[in-house]
N, C-alpha and C positions, 0 to 999 in steps of 0.2 A: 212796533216801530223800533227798529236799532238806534239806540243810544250809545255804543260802546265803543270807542276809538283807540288805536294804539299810541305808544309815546314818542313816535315820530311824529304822527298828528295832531298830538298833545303841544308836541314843541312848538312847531309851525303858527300852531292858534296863538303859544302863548307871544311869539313874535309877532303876532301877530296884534297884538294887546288883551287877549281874551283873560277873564280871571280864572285862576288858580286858586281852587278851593281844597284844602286839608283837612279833611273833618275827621282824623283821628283825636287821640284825644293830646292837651298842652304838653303831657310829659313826650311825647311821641313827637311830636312838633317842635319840640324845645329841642331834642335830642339832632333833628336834620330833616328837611322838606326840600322840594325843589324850589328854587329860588324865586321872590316875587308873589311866592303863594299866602296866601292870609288862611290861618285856622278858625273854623267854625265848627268845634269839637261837639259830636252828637252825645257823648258821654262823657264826663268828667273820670280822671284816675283812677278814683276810687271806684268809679260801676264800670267800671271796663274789668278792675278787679275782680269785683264780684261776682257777674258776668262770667269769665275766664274760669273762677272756682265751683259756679255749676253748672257749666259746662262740664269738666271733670268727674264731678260727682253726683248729676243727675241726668246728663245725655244734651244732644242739642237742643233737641224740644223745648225744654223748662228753658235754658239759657236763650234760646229768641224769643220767648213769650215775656220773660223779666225784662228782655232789652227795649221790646215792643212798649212794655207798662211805662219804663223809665221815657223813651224818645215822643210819645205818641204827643204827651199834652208841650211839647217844647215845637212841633213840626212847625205853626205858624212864625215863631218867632228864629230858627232857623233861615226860614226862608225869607222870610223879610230883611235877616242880615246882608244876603247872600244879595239879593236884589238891591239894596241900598251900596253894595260895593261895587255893584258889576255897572260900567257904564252900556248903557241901552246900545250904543251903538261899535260896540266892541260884538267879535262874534263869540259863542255862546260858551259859558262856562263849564268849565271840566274841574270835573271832582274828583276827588282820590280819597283811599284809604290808604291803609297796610299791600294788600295782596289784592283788590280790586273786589272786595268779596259785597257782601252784606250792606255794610256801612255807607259806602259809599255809590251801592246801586240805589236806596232806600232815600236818599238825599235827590238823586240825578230822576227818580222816578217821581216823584213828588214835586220836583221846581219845573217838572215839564209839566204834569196836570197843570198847577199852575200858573201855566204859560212863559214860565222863565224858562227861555231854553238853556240846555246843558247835558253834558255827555261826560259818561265815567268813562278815567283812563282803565284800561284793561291792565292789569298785573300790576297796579296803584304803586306805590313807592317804589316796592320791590322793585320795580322793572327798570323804574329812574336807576336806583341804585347799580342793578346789571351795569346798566347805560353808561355810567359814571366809572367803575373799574374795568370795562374794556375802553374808553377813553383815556383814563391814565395810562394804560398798559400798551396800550398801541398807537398812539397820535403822535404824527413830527407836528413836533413845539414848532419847525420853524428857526427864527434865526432869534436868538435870547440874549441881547446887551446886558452887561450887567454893572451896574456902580458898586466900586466898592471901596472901601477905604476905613481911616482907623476908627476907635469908637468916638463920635461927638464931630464928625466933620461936618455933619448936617447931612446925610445923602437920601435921610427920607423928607426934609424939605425939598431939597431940590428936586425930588423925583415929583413930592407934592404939588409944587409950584406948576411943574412938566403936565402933570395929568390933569390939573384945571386946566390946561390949555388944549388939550387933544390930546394929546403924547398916548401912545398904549402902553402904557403905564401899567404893571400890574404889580400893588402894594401887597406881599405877601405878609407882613407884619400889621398891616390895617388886620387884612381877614382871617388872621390867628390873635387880633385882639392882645398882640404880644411886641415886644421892643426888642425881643430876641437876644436880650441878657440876661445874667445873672440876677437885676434889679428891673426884666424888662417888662414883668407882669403888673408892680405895684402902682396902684391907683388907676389901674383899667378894667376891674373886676373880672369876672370868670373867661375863661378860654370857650370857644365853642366847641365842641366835643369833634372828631375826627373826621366823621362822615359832613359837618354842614362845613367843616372847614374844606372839605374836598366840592361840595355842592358852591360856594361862595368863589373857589377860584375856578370851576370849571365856569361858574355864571360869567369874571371877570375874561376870562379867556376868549369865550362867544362874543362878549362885545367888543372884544380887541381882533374877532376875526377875518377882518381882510386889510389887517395891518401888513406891511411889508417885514415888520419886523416884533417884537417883544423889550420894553426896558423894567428893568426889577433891579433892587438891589441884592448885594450879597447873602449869601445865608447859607447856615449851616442847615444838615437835614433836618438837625431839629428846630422849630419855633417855641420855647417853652416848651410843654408838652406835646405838641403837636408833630407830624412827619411832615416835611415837604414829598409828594408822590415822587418815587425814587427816577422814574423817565423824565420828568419837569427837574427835577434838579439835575439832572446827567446834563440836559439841554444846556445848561445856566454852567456847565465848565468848557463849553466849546469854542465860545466866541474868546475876541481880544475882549479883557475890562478895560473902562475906567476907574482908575484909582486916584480916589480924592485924597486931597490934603489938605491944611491947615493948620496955624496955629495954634499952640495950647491955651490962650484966654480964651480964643473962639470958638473952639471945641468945648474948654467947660462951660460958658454960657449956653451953646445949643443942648446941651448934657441937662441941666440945670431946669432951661426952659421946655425942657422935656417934664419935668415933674412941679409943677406949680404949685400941687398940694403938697409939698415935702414936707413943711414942718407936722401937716396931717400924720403922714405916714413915715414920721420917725422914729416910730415902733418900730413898723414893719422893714424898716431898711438893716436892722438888727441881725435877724438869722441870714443874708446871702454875708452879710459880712462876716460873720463867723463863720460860714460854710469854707473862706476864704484862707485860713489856719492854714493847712497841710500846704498850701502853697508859699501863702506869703507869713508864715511864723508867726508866733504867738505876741512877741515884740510889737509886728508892724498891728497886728489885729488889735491892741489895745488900743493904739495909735489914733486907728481909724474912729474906733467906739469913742472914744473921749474927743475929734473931732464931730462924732456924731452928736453927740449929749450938748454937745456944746453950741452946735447946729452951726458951724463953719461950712455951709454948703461947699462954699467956692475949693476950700484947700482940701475938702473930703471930695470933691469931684477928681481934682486935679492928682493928686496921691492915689487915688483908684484908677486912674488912666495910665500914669508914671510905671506904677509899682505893678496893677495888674493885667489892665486889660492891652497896653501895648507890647511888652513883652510878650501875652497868649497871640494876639490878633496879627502881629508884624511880618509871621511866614504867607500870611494870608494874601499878602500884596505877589499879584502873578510876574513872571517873567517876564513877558510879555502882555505888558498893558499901556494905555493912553495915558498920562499923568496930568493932573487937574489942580493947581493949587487954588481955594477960598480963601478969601478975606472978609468979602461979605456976601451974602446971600443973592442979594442981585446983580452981581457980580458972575456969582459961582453960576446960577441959572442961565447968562449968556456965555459962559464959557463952557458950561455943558452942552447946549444946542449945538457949538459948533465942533465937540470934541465927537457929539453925534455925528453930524454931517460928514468930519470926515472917516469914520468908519463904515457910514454909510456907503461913502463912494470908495470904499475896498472889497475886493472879493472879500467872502463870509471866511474867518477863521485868522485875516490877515491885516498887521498893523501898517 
């Protein structure tokens, strides 16, 4: 019986609602998977280790016989995971590995004995992956709105507010887990590593697919650590922006209400401020610290906007853009829909 599909067929089922199953193992998983898919890792880190080392050092033989020892007495409670996720009336589950080898033939052969149907993807991640760099490298984005404006106008509420509503919306700082400052990592814990941040925006992409258009806000290539995919940003400098504004109280409060835990993390606001020296002098950087220690949010918001981030961010504002001023948030959101509308109804590239 053929069991083995490729990852255009993969994709299909999985829009289709079928489950996506990863049975590599957490650290593999954690690293990037195709989106949607839940891990049901047949080996833990460490015997995949093991595994790997004698494989090396005694041939393949010994190395699937140890793998067989470790998987054999796990097989029912595998499968019963894998059956308690899949809804009965979705079509049938596709498994993956690595490279479509062993693992995930081993998993797909054993849930059709028993009668769980499911089919391994052929060339298992790997092939997603292919899939994923010649989509970045070659796909028109299309037509890419972009908000942008100074730091603390609010333009990822508003975009937030826009994507509860329909809007295609694509939050490239939601799925790099990043604020895309200097201070824009603390109190969001770790970044995802490069490949699931590509995996999360190509996922966000697909469902924005028979949008007329694309809305994101501004950003630099970089996210934190992360790249934005160099053709997706090229896209993101073609259209007219909009360029928001606002007031400095309301800018520091959206700033502010950005970090709820700060007094938490008023260690951690220490080293970007110091990182901050070579620019804004040794003067202004005590400045800051003893506003910190002293936990004056408000007037260390407003001095970090003044002093550094408007001067950096200020060339940022295009030539030609739509201009937007906030006051308040629901405000800004009906004057955004209509700062939409009319760029909307402009040829693409024209204000």
């Amino acid at each position: 019986m053929q069991t083995a599909i490729d990852l255009n067929k993969a994709l299909e089922l999985r829009r289709r609602g079928a489950l996506l199953v990863d049975v590599r193992t957490p650290a593999e998983f954690a690293e990037t998977t195709i989106p949607g898919a839940i891990n049901v890792p047949i080996f833990s880190n460490a015997e995949r280790a093991e595994i790997g080392t004698l494989y090396k050092q005694n041939g393949r033989k010994d190395a699937r016989r140890r793998g067989i020892e470790i998987v054999s007495p796990r097989i029912p409670h595998i499968l019963a995971q894998i059956e308690q996720a899949r809804d009965p009336d979705s079509p049938p589950a596709v498994i993956f590995c690595w490279r479509g080898g062993q693992r995930s033939l081993a998993i797909t052969t054993f849930l059709n004995l028993a009668g769980i149907p499911a089919w391994q993807l052929t060339g298992g991640h790997k092939a997603f992956r292919r899939h994923l760099t010649h989509y970045f490298e070659q796909s028109d984005f299309g037509r890419v709105l972009v908000v942008r404006g100074l730091t603390g106008v609010g333009k990822t509420q508003l975009l937030h507010r826009l994507q509860q509503e329909g809007y295609p919306v694509v939050d490239l700082e939601g799925l790099a887990n990043h604020r895309g400052s200097a201070f824009g990592g603390l109190g969001l814990g770790e970044q995802p590593g490069q490949k699931l941040f590509e995996a999360r925006l190509w996922d966000r992409l697909q469902q924005c697919g028979d949008a007329a258009y694309l809305l994101t806000e501004g950003e630099s290539r970089h996210i934190g650590r992360l790249v934005v995919p160099p053709r997706f940003h090229a896209a993101m400098q073609e259209q007219v922006s909009i360029w928001v504004e606002a007031p400095i109280d309301y800018r520091v409060n959206v700033i502010l209400d950005d970090y709820p835990a700060r007094d938490d993390l008023r260690a951690a606001f220490e080293p970007p401020i110091r990182a901050l020296k070579e620019r804004l002098g040794k003067a202004a950087i005590a400045d800051l610290l003893d506003l910190l220690e002293q936990k004056k949010w408000h007037e260390l918001a407003r001095r970090l906007m003044i002093d550094y981030y408007d001067p950096l961010y200020m060339h940022s504002c295009p030539e030609h853009s739509l201009k937007l001023r906030v006051e308040s948030l629901e405000q800004g959101v009906v004057d955004l829909k209509r700062a939409l509308e009319r760029l909307l109804d402009s040829p693409p590239g024209i204000e």
